[in-house]
N, C-alpha and C positions, 0 to 999 in steps of 0.2 A: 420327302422329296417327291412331292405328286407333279410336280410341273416339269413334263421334259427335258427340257431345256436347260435348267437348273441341275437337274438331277444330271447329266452327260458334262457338263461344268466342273460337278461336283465330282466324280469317277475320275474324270481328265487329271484335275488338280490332286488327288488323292494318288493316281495312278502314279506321277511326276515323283510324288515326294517318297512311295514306293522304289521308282528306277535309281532315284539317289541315291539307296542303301544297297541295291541289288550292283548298281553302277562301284564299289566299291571292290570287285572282283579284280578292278583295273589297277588295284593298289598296291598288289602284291608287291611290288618291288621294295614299299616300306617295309617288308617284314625282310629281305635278303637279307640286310647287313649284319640284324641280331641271330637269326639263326643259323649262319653261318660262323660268327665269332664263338658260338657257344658249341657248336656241334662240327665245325671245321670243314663242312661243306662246300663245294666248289660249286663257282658259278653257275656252270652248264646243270652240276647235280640241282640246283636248286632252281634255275632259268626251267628243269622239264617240270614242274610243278607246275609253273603256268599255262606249259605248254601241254599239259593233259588237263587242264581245268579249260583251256577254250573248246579243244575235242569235246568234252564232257558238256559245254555248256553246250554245244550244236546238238549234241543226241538228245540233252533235256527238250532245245527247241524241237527237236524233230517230235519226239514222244508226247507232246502238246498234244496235239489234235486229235492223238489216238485216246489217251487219257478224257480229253474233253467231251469226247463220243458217248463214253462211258459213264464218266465223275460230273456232278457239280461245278461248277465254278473255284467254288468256295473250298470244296473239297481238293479241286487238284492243287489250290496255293495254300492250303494245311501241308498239303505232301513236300511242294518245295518247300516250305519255309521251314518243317521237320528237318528235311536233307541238311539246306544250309545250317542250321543252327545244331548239329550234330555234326554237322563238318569245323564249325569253329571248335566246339567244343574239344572236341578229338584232338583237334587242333592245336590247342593248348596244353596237351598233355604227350606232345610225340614225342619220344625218343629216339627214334628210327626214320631214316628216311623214308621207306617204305610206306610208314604211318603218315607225313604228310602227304606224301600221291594221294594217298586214298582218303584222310580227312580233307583237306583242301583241293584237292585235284579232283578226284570224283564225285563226293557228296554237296563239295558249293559247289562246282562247276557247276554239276547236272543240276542242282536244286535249282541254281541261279537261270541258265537256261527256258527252265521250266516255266519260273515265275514271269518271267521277262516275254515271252511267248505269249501265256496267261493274261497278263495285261494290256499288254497289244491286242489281242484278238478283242476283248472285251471294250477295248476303249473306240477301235474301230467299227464297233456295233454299235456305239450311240454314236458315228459320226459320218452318213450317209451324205454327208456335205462337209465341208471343211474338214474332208480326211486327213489334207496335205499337212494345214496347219496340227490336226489334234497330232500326228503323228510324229509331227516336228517337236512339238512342245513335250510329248513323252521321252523321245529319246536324250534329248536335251536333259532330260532329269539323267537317264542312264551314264549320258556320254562326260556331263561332269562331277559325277557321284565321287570316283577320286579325288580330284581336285578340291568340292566342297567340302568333302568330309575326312580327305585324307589327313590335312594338318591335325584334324582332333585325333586321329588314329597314330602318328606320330608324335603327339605330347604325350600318350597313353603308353606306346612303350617305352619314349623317355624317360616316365613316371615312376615310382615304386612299383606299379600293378606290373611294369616290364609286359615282352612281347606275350607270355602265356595269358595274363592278364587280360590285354588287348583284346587277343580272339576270343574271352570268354563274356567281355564285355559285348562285343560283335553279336556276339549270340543270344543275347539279353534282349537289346536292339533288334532285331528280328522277329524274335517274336511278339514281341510289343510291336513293336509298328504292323506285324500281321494282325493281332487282337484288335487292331485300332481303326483299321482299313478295312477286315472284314465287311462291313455294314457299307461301304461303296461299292463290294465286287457282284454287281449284279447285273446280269442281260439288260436292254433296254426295254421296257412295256410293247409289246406289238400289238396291242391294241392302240397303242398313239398312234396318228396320222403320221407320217414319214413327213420331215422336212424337205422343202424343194433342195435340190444340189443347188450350188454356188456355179458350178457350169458342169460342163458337157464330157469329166476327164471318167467314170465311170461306162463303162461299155455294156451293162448290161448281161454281162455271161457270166455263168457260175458254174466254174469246172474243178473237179477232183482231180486232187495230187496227180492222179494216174495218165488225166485226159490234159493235164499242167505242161508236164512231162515231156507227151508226146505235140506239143504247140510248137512250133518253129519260133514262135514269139518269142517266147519263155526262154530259149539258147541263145537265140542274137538278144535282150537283155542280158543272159546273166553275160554273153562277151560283154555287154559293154561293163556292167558292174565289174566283173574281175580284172578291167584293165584298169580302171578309173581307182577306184577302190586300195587295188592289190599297192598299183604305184601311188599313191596317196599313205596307203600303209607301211612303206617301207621308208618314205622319207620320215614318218613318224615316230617311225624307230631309230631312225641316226640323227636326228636333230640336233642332238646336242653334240656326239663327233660333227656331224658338219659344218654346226657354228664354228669348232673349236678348230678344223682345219684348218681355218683362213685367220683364226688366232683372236678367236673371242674368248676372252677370258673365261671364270666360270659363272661369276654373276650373272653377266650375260648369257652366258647358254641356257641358261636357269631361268632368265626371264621372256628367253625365246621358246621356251617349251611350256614354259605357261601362259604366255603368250598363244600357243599354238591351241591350249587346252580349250584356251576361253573362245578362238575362233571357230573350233569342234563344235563345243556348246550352242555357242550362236548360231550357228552353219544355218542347223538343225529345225531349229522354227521358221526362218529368214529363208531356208529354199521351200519349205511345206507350203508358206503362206504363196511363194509364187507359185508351184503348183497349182496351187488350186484356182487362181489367177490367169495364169498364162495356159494351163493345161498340161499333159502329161509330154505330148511331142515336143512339146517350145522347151518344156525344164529338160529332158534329156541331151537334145543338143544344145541348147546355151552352157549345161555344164560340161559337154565336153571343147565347147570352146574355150571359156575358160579354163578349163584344164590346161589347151594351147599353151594361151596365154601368160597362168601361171608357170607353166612350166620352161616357158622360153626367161620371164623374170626369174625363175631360179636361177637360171644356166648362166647368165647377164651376169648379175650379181655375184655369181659366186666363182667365175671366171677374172671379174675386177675384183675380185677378193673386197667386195663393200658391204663391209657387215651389218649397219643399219637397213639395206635395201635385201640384203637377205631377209632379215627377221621382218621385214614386213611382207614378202613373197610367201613365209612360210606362215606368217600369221592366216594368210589368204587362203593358204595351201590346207590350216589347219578350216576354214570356215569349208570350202568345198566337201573336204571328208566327212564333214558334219551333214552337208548333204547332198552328199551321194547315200549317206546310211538310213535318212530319212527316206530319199524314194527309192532304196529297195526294198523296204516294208509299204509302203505308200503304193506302190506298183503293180503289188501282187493282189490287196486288196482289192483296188480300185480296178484291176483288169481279169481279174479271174473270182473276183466276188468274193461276196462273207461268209458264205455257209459253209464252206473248206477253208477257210484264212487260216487259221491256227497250223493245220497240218501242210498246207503251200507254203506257207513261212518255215517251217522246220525244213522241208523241201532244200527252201531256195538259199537258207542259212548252212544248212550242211552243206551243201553243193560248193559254197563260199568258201568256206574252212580250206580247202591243201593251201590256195590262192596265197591267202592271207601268211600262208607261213614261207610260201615259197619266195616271194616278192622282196619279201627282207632277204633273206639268205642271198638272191643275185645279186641284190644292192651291195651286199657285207663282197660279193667274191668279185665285183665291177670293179670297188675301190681296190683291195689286196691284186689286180691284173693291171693297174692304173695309176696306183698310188695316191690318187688322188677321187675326187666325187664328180669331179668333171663328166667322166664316161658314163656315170648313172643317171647323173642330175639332166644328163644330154638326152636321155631316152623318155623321159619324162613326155615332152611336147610328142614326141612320134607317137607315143601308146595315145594320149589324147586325142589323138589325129586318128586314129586305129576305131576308136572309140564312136568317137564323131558318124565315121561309116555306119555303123552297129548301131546307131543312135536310128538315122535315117530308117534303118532297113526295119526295125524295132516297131517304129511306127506306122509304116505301112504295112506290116504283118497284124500289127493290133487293128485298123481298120476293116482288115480283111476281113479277122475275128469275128469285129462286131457286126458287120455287112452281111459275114456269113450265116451268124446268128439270129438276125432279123430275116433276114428272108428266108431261115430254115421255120420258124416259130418266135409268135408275139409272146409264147405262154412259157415263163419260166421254170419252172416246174418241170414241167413236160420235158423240155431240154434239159434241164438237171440230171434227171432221175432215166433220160433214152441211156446214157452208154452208148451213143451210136458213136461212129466216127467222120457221120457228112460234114461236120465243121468242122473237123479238124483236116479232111480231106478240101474244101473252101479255103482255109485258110495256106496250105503249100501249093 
């Protein structure tokens, strides 16, 4: 692979077919039913399995960058891909509740994490231009790794191999496809000329977690991300009681949550490529208008109890979450630079995580005050709306950023490695 171009293609593509497998973390809910009839576990006992594999997978993102600092490439996704593939195993062999927190809950999570971090930062290296799209089309592997691969995961514990089986299958798969990938997970050549950007959405700065942190930027973004986000995640988790509220049968609900899957998927590439197109200020507020927007077609809809016009609101509902998760990796890149990406992403991914759990849980205690989704599905356009503001402020903080950065120093470097705080004193 001598030809840049090809070779950053090649990583992209390989990257993709990596997030598929790793995007399977999302699947867990195939394995509730059998391990619960076998071992008698209750919902909530077996729902915290997942809910310490997403903490776990935020701390593997976090421990990226510090890992990267240190390790290879190559070497830090030997280490996930060990973790995962010792967490299925494990896996396959619990007995004890306890044993699956800790095969599945800690060792995928955090492997998973790790890897997922790992690839991102690396695929963001060969892509100094058309970040929006590469970034879009990676997650898109992660976001429908369930869905593509989950049916072969449920004929598998259907099968004689049964759920023990399954994971130890999982595990086989992983490493293989790490053996296989290997030979793509490489830096890009810096002796190649750097490609021109596609436009103007790079700033130019490159700040440490620490100098991340302390940006004004960086907190009016992550508002907008956790209100956009948070309410996008929590109708994603009642989609199918929602549909069933207004008395969509189960078919139906089943095909509005894959329905929902596939606009995730989509989302994902379809907002990167405007990115890069429109820029970073255009994509943050047109998504929070539509956010508006979709959000007042939930409330419509599900008010006239019209069950086709929901599933197609929530289809829409599902393409926006797709990306919004594209440019919050795409954001931090392209506005705080590559040389710290790995460890700003674990940053801004942690920071993400209470969000994510709390959002559902008011949704679950809106409907039980309500009796119905009406009171939730109403909040929706406001947060939007909330969002929108954040949007605004987001990018004239980032201007400032970069304003401030040029008139501090043309020489990147220099501003790298100051630790000063005059840009970040510019930019409040």
């Amino acid at each position: 692979m001598q030809n840049p171009n090809v070779q950053r293609y090649a990583v992209l593509a390989c990257g993709t077919i990596v997030m598929l497998v790793l995007g399977l973390i999302y699947a867990w809910s195939i394995f509730v039913a059998p391990l619960e009839a076998e071992f008698g576990w209750t919902r909530s006992e077996t729902a915290t399995t997942f809910s310490i594999s997403m903490v776990m997978w935020s701390c593997g993102m976090l421990s990226c960058g510090w890992l990267m600092s240190r390790f290879p490439p190559r070497s830090c996704f030997a280490m996930g891909i060990a973790l995962i593939a010792c967490g299925f195993i494990l896996s396959s062999n619990v007995t004890e509740l306890w044993q699956l927190y800790i095969s599945y809950g800690v060792f995928c999570g955090f492997g998973t994490g790790l890897c997922y971090n790992l690839w991102t930062s690396v695929v963001f290296a060969h892509f100094s231009d058309g970040t929006g799209f590469a970034g879009g089309v990676l997650l898109m592997g992660f976001g429908m790794g369930a869905m593509v691969l989950g049916s072969a995961v449920s004929l598998l514990i259907a099968s004689p191999v049964g759920w023990r089986g399954a994971f130890a299958i999982l595990a086989a798969l992983a490493v293989t496809l790490a053996a296989a990938s290997m030979y793509f997970l490489r830096m890009p050549d810096q002796k190649a000329p750097a490609k021109p950007k596609a436009n103007a959405v790079e700033t130019g700065v490159t700040l440490t977690g620490g100098q991340m942190l302390r940006s004004p930027s960086f907190w009016t973004f992550a508002l907008w991300r956790v209100l956009v986000m948070g309410g996008a995640a929590a109708v994603i988790a009642q989609t199918a009681p929602i549909m069933a509220s207004i008395g969509a049968d189960v078919a139906f609900c089943s095909a509005a949550v894959g329905a929902l899957s596939i606009g995730n998927g989509c989302g994902r590439p379809i907002v990167g490529i405007a990115y890069d197109r429109i820029g970073r200020d255009r994509t943050l507020v047109a998504l929070a208008v539509a956010g508006i927007a979709i959000g007042v077609a939930l409330v419509a809809a599900y008010v006239a109890q019209n069950i086709l016009l929901l599933a197609v609101a929530l289809f829409f509902e599902g393409v926006l979450y797709g990306g919004y998760a594209t440019v919050n990796t795409t954001f931090i890149k392209t506005t705080y630079g590559q040389a710290h990406v790995a460890t700003n992403l674990g940053i801004s991914s942690f920071s993400l995580m209470p969000f994510n759990a709390v959002f559902p849980v008011l949704m679950a205690i809106a409907f039980q005050l309500a009796g119905d989704y009406a009171l939730a599905l109403g909040a929706l356009p406001v947060i939007a709306a909330i969002s929108l503001v954040a949007a605004v402020m987001t990018s004239r903080l980032v201007s400032q950023l970069a304003v401030g950065y040029d008139a501090e120093s043309g020489d990147k470097k220099r501003h790298r490695h100051s630790g000063k705080s005059d840009l970040l004193r510019r930019e409040q």
